[in-house]
ROVOMI-987769 format. One record per residue (C-alpha): x, y, z. Coordinates in steps of 0.05 Angstrom, whole numbers, padded with zeros to 5 digits, always signed. Last residue first. Layout:
BEGIN
XYZ...
END
This chain:
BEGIN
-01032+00572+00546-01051+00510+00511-00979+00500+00479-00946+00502+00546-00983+00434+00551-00938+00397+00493-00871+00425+00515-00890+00411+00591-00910+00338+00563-00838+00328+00524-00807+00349+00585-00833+00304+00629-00829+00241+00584-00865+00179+00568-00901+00176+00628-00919+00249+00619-00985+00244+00588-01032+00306+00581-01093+00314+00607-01147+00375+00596-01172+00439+00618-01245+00455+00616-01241+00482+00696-01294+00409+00722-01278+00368+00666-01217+00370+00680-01209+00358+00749-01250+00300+00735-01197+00276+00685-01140+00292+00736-01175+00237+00788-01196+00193+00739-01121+00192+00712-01092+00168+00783-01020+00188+00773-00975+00113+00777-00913+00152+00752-00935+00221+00718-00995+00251+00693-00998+00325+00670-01059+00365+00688-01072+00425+00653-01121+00471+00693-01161+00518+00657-01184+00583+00698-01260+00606+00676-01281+00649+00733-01337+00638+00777-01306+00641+00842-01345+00606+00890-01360+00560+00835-01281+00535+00830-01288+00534+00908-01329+00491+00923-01304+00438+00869-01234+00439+00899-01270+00426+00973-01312+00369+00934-01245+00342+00909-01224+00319+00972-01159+00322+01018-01102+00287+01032-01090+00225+00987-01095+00246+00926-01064+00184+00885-00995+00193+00845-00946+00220+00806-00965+00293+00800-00967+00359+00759-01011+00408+00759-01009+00466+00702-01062+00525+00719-01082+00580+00670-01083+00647+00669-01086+00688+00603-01071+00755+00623-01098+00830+00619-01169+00821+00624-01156+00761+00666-01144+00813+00724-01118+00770+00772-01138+00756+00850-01169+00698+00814-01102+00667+00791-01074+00661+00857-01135+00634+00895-01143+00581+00838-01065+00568+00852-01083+00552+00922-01127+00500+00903-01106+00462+00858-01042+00455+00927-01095+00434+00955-01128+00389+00914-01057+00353+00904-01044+00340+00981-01000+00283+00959-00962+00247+01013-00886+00261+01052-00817+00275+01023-00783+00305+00955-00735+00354+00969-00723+00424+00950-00658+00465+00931-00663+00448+00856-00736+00484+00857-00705+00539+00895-00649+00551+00838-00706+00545+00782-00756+00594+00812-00688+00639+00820-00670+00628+00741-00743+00657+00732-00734+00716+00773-00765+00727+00839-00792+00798+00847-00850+00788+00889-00895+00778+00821-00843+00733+00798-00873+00684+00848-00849+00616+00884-00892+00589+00940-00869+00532+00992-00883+00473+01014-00958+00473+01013-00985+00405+01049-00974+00335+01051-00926+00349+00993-00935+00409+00953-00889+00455+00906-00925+00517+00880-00885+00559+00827-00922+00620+00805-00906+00648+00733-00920+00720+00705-00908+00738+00634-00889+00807+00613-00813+00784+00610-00825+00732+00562-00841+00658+00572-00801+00594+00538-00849+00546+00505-00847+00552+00426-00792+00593+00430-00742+00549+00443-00687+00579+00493-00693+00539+00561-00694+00577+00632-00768+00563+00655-00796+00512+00610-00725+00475+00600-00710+00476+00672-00781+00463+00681-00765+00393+00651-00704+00372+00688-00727+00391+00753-00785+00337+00733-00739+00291+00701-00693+00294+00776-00747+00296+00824-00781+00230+00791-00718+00201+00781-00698+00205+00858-00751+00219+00900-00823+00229+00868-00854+00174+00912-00844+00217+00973-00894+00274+00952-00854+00335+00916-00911+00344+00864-00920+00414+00825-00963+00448+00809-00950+00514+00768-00984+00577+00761-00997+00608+00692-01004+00679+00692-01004+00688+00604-00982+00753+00567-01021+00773+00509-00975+00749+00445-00951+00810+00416-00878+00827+00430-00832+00760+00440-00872+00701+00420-00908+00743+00364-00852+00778+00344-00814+00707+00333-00886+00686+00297-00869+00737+00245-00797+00717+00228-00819+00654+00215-00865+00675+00172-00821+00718+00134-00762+00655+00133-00829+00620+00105-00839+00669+00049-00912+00711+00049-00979+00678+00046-01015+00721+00000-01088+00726+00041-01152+00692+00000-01209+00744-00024-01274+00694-00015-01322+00704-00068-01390+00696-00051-01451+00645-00065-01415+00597-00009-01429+00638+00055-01438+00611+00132-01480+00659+00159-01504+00617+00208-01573+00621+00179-01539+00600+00116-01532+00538+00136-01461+00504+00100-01480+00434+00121-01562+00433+00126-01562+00484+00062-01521+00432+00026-01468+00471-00028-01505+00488-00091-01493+00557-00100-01430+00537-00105-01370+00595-00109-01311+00610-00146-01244+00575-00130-01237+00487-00121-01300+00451-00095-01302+00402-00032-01306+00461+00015-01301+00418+00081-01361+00427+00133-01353+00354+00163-01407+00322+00109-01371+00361+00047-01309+00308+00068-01353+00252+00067-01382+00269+00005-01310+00280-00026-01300+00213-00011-01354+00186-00049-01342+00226-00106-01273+00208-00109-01219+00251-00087-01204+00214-00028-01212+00148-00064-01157+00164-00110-01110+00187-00059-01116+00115-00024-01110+00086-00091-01052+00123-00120-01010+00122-00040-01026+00046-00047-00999+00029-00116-00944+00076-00090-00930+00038-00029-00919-00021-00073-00873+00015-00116-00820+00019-00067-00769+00078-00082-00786+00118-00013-00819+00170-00051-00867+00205+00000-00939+00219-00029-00978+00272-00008-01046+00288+00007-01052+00367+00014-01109+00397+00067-01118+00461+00022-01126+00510+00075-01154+00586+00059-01134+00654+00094-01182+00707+00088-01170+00770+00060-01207+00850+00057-01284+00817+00062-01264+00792+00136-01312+00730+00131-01353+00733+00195-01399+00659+00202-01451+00672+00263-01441+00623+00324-01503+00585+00351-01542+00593+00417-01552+00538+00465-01607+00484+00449-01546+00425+00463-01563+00396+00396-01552+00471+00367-01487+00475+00404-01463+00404+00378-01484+00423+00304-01447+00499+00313-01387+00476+00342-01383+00427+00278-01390+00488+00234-01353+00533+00256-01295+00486+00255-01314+00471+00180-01300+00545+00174-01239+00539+00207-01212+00583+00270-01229+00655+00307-01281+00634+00363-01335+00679+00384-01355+00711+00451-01335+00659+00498-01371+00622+00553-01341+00546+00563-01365+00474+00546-01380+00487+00472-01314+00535+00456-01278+00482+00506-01288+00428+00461-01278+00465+00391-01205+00489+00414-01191+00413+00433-01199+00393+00363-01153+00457+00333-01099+00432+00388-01061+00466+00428-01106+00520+00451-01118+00597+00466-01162+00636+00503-01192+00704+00530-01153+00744+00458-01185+00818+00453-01115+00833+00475-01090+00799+00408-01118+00856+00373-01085+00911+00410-01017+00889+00405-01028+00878+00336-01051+00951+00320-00990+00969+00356-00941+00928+00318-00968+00960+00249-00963+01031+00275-00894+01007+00288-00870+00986+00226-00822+00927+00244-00859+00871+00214-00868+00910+00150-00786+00915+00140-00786+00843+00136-00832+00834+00078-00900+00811+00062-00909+00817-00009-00968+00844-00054-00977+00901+00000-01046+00878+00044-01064+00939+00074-01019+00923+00141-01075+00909+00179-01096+00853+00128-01033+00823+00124-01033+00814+00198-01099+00799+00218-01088+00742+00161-01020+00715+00187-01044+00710+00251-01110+00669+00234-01062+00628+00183-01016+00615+00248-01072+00592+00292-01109+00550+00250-01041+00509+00234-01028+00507+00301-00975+00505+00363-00938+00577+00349-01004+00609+00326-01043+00576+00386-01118+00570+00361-01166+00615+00372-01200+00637+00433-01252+00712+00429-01264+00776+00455-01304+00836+00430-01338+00894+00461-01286+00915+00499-01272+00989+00465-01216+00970+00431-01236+00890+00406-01297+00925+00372-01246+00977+00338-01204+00906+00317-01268+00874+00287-01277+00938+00241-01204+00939+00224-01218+00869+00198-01259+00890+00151-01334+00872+00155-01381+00875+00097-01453+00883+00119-01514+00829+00130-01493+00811+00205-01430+00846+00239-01466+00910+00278-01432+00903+00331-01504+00880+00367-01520+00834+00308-01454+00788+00328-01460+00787+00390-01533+00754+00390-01497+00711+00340-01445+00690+00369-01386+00708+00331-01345+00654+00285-01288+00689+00270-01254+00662+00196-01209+00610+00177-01226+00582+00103-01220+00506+00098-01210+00486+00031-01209+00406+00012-01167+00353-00017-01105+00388-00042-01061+00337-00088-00994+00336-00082-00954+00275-00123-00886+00283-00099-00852+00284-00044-00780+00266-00016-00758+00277+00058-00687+00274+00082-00645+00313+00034-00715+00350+00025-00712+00377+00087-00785+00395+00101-00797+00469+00111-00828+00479+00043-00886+00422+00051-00910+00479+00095-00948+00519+00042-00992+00462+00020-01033+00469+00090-01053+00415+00143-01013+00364+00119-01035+00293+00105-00974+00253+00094-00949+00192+00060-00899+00139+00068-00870+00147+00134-00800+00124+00145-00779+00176+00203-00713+00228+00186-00714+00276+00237-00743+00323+00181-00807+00281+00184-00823+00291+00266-00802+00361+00261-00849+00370+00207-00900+00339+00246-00893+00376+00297-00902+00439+00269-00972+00412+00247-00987+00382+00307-00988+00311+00306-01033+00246+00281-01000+00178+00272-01037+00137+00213-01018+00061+00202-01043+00028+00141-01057-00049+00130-01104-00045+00070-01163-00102+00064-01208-00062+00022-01261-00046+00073-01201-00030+00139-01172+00013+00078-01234+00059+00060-01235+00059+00147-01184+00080+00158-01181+00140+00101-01244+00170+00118-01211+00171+00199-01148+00205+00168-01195+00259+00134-01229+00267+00195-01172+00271+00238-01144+00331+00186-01134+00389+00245-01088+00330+00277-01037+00339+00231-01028+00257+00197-00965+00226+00188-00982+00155+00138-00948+00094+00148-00976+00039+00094-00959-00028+00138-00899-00070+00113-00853-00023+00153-00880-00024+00219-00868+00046+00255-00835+00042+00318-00853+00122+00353-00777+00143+00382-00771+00183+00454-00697+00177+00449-00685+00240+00486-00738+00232+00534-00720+00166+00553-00776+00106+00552-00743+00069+00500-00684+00065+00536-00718+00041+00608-00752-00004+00566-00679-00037+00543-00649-00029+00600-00714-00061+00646-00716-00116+00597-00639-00138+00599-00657-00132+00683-00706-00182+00673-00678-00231+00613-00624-00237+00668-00662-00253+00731-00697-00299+00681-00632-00331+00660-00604-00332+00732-00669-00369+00744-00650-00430+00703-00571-00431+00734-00600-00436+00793-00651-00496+00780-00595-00531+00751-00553-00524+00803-00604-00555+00854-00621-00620+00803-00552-00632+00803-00547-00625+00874-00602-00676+00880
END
């Protein structure tokens, strides 16, 4: 019987064991810092931008018919050049523009065999009502001519982040070649001219919204109330299909006649030395630029032909009623060197990006002590104090701090003359305790953000929790957001056992979105201060 006994101890030590050898282990995968996607190696691993879904969707399902394991993980386009130069085993990629294979590190990343797939022109996409009143339909426009309508408040338009998107930063780089008379080189020296600075200051105030993601960017075009959109042609185009089904009005196609930047989507192998993978990389490219899937392509609004024109292109694809124009040349921009680019988006972050009034969230309910205070302090240290551009503010931004329990605990504003680095001390200074009064605290920053003039900022709303609402309703959040009737996204980011349906209805009710921070606080803020 005691032998029996000892046994039975010495079983469930194991299992207490294997438990806590579990929790390390997950609780190491899990870490911010070693935040590391497991690709299988005997699968075909391709890194996708998320502007190319539909090409990465073609590809699935050519492979799922000809019995092809591949693996396709979609980023940003910055991203996924971060992703690559950390060293990842992927196999192929699907970039969003040829130009960008130049910032991988080639000690770490080796391609070959580029072939474009499509051409994506970006160009504004006005509605079309607009677009006959400023006198944009069946004439040339420049983009000086869209800038003068921008002046006088006639004009305003989303596009996509330039230091989150590929659409983004080819819209940029065209308003900016184009304003500065298009010299056969970019060069340093341009970028501080400051007749050139002003005319981009007073562009991107004509901006009412921006977005992460080129995907996302057509959703809230179709469920919001903007003037025009400033993205892909094939963007255009899909907005146009779902606003047409919907029986609301369609955009109008504006090519600025003086340069328009062009995409090339690239396929591209990555030599890994295995010849197996290559087989694959031939085939899967092959198909792509077969007839068949070139079809598919043409089918989402991609310019399947290379230079000149078609005067053949499908009228119920590229409708000309939309002004969407194959019978004419399209003068493409001279993208200028990458340490120029570079350059370029560090004025944008610093001088001309339209400041934002975001107002933060922010959950201090009991079940946030310990780690939950400590990765979310963590993270807005980085958003608030940190030194990447992609999501520190500037001094023309304002930011609002609201932390909530059971109720508001407090309020933190650079608009009373708080600096960031005091939002931060406070934060550090407050304590996690009591329940989750999330609609509330929703709430309160709606007030904040509609005593703004949006003319002037972007606002947006980030709201962060870990749980259930459990005081309050959203009917009272719901009230109010129509009382108001202002558009003011808010970005929920879920944490700990959030209730998704919750943040998801939310959602859908200020065309924000949710982002996952279960895998990492600061990771998410990263991701969301992309949106705004």
């Amino acid at each position: 019987m005691k032998q029996t006994s000892s046994k039975n101890n010495k079983f469930i030590g194991y299992i207490i064991l294997g438990i806590i050898i579990f929790a390390i282990v997950n609780a190491a995968l899990s870490d911010d810092e070693h935040d590391i996607d497991i690709l299988n190696d005997s699968d075909f691993n391709i890194i996708c931008t998320s502007d190319n879904k539909d090409i990465g969707t073609s590809l699935e399902k050519y492979a799922s018919k000809e019995g092809i394991d591949i693996n396709i993980k979609y980023y940003d386009t910055f991203d996924a050049i971060d992703e690559l130069n950390t060293g990842a085993k992927y196999d192929a990629i699907i970039m969003s523009n040829s130009i960008w294979l130049s910032m991988l590190d080639s000690s770490k990343v080796r391609t070959s065999s580029l072939r474009s797939t499509s051409i994506s022109p970006v160009i504004f996409g006005v509605k079309k009502s607009k677009a006959e009143s400023l006198g944009f339909v069946g004439k040339d426009v420049y983009t000086k001519d869209i800038l003068d309508k921008i002046k006088t408040g006639e004009l305003s338009f989303s596009m996509g982040n330039p230091l989150a998107t590929n659409s983004g930063v080819s819209a940029y780089l065209e308003i900016l070649l184009n304003l500065a008379g298009n010299p056969e080189v970019l060069k340093s020296e341009h970028l501080k001219d400051e007749k050139l600075i002003s005319e981009l200051k007073e562009f991107f105030t004509g901006i009412k919204r921006t977005s992460g993601d080129e995907n996302f960017l057509e959703e809230s075009f179709i469920n919001g109330d903007y003037d025009a959109a400033f993205t892909y042609e094939s963007s255009i185009i899909n907005i146009n299909k779902k606003l047409e089904k919907e029986g609301k009005e369609t955009l109008y196609a504006v090519y600025p006649v003086d340069g328009v930047a062009i995409s090339d989507s690239p396929f591209v192998y990555i030599d890994n030395k295995n010849q197996n993978k290559k087989d694959i990389f031939d085939e899967l490219q092959a198909y792509l630029l077969s007839s068949d899937g070139q079809k598919e392509l043409l089918q989402n609004g991609r310019r399947t032909w290379f230079g000149g024109v078609n005067n053949n292109a499908p009228k119920d694809i590229f409708n000309p009623s939309w002004g969407i124009n194959t019978t004419k040349y399209i003068t493409p921009i001279k993208y200028p060197s990458i340490s120029v680019i570079k350059e370029a988006l560090t004025l944008y972050q610093m001088e001309l990006k339209k400041p934002v009034h975001v107002v933060f969230c922010l959950d201090y309910s009991g079940s946030m002590y310990g780690d939950g205070i400590d990765a979310l302090t963590e993270a807005m240290k980085q958003v608030l104090l940190g030194s990447d551009n992609n999501i520190r503010f500037t001094d023309k931004d304002k930011i609002d701090v609201i932390a909530f329990s059971s109720s508001i605990i407090d309020v933190w504003s650079t608009s009373t003359g708080l600096s960031r680095a005091d939002i931060y001390s406070e934060m550090e200074n407050t304590s996690a305790d009591g329940a989750t009064a999330l609609y509330l605290a929703a709430t309160k920053g709606l007030e904040i953000l509609n005593a703004e003039n949006n003319s002037e900022y972007i606002p947006s709303i980030i709201l962060m929790t870990d749980g259930k609402a459990n005081i309050g309703n959203v009917s009272s959040l719901k009230s109010y957001y129509k009382k108001i009737k202002k558009e003011i996204p808010i970005y929920s980011i879920t944490f700990g056992d959030a209730d998704e349906r919750e943040l998801e209805e939310i959602s859908e009710l200020t065309n924000g979105k949710v982002f996952d921070g279960k895998s990492g606080l600061s990771k998410a803020f990263k991701k969301v201060r992309g949106y705004n």
